[in-house]
VODOPA-106987 format. One record per atom (N, C-alpha, C, O): x negated, y negated, z negated; residue in one letter. Coordinates in steps of 0.02 Angstrom, whole numbers, plus 50000, padded with zeros to 5 digits. Layout:
# VODOPA-106987
XYZA ...
***
This chain:
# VODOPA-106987
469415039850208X 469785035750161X 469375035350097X 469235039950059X 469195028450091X 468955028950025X 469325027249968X 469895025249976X 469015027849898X 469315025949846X 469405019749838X 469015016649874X 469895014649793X 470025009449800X 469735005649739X 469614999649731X 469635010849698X 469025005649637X 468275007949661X 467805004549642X 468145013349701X 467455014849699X 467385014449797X 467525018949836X 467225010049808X 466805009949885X 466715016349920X 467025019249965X 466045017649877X 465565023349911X 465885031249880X 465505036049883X 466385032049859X 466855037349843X 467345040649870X 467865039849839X 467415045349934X 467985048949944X 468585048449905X 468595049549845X 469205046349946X 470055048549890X 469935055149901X 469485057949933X 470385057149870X 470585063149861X 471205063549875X 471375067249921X 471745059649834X 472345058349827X 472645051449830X 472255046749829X 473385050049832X 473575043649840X 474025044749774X 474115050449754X 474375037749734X 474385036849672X 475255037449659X 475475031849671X 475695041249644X 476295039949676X 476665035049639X 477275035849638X 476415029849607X 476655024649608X 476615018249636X 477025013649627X 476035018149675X 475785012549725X 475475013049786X 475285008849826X 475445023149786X 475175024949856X 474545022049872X 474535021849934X 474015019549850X 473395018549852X 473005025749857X 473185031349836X 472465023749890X 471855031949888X 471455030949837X 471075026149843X 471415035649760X 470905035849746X 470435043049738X 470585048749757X 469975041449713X 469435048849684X 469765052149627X 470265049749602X 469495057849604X 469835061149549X 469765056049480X 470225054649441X 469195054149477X 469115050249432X 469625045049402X 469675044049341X 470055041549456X 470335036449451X 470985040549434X 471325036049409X 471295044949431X 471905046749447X 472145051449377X 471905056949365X 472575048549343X 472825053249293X 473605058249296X 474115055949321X 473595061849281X 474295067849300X 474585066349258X 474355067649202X 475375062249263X 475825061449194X 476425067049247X 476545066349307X 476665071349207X 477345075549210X 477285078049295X 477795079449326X 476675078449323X 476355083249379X 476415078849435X 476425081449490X 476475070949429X 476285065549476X 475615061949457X 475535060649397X 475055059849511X 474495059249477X 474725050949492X 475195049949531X 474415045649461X 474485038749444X 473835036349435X 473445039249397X 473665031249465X 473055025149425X 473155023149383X 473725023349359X 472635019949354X 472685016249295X 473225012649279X 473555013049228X 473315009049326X 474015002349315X 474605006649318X 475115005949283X 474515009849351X 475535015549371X 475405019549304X 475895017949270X 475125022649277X 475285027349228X 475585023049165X 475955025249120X 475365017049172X 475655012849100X 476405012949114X 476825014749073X 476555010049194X 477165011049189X 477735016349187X 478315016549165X 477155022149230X 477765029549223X 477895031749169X 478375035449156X 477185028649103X 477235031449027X 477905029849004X 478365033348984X 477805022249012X 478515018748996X 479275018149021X 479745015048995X 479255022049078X 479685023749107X 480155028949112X 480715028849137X 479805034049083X 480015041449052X 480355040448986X 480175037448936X 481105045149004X 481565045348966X 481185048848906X 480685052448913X 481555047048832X 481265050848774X 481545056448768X 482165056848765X 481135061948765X 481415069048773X 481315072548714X 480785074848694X 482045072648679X 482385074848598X 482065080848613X 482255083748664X 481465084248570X 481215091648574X 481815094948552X 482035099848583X 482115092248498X 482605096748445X 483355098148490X 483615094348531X 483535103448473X 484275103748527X 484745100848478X 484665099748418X 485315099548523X 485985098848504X 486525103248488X 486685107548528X 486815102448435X 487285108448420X 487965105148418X 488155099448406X 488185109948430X 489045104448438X 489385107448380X 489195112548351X 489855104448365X 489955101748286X 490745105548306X 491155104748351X 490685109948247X 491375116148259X 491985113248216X 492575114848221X 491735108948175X 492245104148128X 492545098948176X 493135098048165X 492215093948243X 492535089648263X 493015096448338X 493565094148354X 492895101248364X 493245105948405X 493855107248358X 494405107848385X 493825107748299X 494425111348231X 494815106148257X 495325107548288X 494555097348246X 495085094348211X 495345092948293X 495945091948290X 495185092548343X 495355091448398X 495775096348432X 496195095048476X 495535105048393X 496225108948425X 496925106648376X 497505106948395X 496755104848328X 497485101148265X 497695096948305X 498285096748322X 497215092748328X 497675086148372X 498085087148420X 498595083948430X 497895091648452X 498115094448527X 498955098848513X 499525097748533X 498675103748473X 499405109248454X 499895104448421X 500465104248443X 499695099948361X 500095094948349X 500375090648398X 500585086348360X 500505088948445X 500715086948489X 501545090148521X 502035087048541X 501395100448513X 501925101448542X 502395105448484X 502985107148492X 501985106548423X 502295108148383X 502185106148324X 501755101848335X 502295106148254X 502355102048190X 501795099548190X 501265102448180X 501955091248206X 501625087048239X 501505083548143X 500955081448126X 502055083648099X 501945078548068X 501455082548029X 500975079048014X 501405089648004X 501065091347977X 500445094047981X 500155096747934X 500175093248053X 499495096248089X 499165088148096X 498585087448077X 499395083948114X 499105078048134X 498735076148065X 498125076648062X 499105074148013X 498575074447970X 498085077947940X 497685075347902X 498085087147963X 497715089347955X 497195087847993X 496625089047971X 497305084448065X 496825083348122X 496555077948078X 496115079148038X 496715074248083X 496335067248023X 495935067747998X 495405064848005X 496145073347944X 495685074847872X 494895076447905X 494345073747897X 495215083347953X 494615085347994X 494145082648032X 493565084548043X 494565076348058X 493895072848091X 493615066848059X 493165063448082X 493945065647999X 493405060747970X 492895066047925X 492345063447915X 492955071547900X 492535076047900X 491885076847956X 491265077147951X 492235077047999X 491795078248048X 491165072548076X 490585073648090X 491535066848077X 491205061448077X 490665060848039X 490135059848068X 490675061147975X 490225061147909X 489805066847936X 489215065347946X 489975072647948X 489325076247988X 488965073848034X 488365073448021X 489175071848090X 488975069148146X 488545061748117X 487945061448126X 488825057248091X 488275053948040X 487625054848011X 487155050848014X 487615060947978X 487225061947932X 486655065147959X 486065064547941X 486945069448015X 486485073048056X 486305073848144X 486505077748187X 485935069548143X 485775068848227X 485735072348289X 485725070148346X 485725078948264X 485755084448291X 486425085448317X 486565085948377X 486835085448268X 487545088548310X 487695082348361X 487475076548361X 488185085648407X 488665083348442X 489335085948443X 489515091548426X 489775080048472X 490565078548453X 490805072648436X 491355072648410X 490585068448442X 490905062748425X 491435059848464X 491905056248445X 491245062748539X 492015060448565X 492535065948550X 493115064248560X 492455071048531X 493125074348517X 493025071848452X 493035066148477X 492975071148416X 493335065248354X 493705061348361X 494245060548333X 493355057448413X 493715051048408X 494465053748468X 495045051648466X 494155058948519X 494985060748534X 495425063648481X 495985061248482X 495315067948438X 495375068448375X 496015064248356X 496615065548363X 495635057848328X 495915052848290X 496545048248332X 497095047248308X 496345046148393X 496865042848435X 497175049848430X 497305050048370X 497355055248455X 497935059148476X 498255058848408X 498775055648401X 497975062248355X 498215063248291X 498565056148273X 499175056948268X 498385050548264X 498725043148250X 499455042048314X 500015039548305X 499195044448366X 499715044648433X 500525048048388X 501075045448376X 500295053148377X 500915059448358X 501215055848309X 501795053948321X 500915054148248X 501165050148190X 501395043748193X 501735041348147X 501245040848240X 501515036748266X 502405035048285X 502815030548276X 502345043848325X 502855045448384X 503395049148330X 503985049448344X 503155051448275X 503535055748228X 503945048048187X 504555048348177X 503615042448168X 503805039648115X 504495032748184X 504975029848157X 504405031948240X 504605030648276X 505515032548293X 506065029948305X 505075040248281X 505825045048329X 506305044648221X 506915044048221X 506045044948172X 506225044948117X 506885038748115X 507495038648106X 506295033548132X 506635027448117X 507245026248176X 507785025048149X 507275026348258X 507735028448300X 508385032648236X 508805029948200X 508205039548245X 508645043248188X 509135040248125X 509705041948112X 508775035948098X 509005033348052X 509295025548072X 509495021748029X 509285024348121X 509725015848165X 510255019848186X 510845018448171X 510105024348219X 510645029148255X 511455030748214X 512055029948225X 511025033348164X 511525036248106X 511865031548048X 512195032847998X 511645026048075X 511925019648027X 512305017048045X 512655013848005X 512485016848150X 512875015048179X 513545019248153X 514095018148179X 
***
């Protein structure tokens, strides 16, 4: 088997993006697959971007999301807006800094917490039709 840019050259290997034979020469190692010339442009470009920096999860959007949750089965009117406060807090972190994560418990956060206050100003107003009858 010869090489496919060089004639008079032994492969060595085949390219694992087009499976061609070439010589060592021809063949470059991206992430421990070797590639030709033409395939490595694309496996370059093809490779996900890999965040060196870790992710930390954001203990302010978990706060306002356990408020949302307990508000639900007990003093709903007065935890829900604490859940609020907390996750637009939290948000503004998650903003500012790329690193953390949480944004969907925020935003569950915010729908549950708006849900309850909702359900509180609801059952209020019921209460007060009720008692007028």
């Amino acid at each position: 088997m010869q090489c496919k840019n060089h004639a008079d050259v032994t492969a060595v290997d085949r390219c694992a993006g087009c499976a061609e034979p070439f010589c060592p020469d021809c063949l470059v190692e991206v992430l421990g697959q070797k590639y030709c010339g033409s395939c490595k442009v694309m496996a370059i470009k093809g490779q996900p971007v890999v965040d060196e920096e870790p992710t930390i999860p954001c203990p302010l959007a978990k706060e306002a999301l356990t408020y949302a949750i307990v508000s639900i089965f007990c003093f709903g009117i007065f935890l829900a807006p604490v859940a609020l406060v907390k996750a637009s807090k939290a948000k503004k972190l998650l903003e500012a800094d790329p690193r953390l994560q949480g944004s969907g418990k925020v935003t569950a956060a915010i729908a549950i917490a708006w849900c309850v206050i909702g359900l509180w100003i609801v059952g209020i107003l019921a209460r007060a039709a009720a008692s007028a009858k």
